[in-house]
N, C-alpha and C positions, 0 to 999 in steps of 0.2 A: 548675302546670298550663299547658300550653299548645293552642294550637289552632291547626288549616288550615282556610283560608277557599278553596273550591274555584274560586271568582268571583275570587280576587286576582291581579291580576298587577303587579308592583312595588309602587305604591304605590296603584293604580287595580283598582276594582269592574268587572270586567267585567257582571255582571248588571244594576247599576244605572247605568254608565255615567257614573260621578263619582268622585273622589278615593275612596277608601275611609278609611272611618272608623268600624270594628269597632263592630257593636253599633247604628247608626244605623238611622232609620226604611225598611225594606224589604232591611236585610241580614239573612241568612241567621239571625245570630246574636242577631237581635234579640228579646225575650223569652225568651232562654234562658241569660243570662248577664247578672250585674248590671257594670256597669264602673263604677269608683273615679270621682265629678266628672262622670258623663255629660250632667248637667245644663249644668255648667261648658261643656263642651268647647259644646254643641249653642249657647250663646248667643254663645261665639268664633265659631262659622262664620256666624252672620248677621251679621256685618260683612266678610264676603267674598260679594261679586258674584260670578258664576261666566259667561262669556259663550263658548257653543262656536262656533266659528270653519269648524268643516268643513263644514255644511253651507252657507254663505253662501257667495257667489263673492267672489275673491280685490280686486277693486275698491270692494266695502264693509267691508271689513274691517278695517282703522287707521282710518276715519270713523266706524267702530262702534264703536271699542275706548274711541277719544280722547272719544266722547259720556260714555258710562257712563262714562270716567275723571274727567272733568271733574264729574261729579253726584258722584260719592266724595266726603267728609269724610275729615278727618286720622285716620288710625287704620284705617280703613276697608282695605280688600285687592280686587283686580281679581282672579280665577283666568280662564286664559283656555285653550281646548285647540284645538290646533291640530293640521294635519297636516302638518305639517312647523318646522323650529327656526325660532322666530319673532326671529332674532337683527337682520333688517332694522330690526325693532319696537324692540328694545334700541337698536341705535343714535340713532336718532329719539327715544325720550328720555331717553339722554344729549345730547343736543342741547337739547329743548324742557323739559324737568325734570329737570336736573343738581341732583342730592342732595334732589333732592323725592319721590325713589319708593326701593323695596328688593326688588329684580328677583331670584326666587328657583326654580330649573330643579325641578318636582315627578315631572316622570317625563321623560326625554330619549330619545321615541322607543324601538322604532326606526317603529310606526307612529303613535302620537300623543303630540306633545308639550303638556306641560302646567306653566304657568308663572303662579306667584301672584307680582301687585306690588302692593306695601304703598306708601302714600299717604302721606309724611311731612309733620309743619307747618308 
């Protein structure tokens, strides 16, 4: 069996305007389809912080990122969405946390990028 989610594009909910993750609270699919571990999957995602970027102006936005980084615990995940490659960001911590984070591209554009890093310990 498979399914179209008419809201998806790559890997992002256009309707709900977050990662997509079949089956979650306020997708399409949700009560109409049992998913294998949904329980599972729903207690992975609170240990990812999710901070959107586009609506803030461009001068709080690495002061923003680096607060909520710094509150993270080991294990923990930053998602952040941006509008545009937030590769400035990558640089600065390969700089300030070399091999203390796991910098990982979830959708690259071409209008919003969205990028989880995982908090090593």
């Amino acid at each position: 069996m498979s399914w179209v989610c008419p809201h998806q594009t790559n890997d992002f909910c256009q309707r709900l305007d977050k990662v997509c993750k079949p089956g979650m609270k306020g997708c399409v699919l949700d009560k109409r389809l049992k998913f294998i571990e949904f329980g599972k999957e729903e207690a992975m995602a609170e240990d990812i912080h999710s901070l959107d970027l586009r609506p803030m102006p461009p001068f709080q936005r690495h002061e923003k990122i680096f607060q909520l980084w710094d509150s993270l615990k080991s294990g923990q995940a930053l998602r952040i969405i941006n509008d545009h490659d937030p590769k400035p960001l990558w640089y600065q911590f390969e700089v300030e946390y070399k091999d203390k984070y796991l910098w990982e591209y979830e959708q690259k554009g071409p209008k919003d990028w969205i990028v989880k890093i995982n908090k090593r310990g």
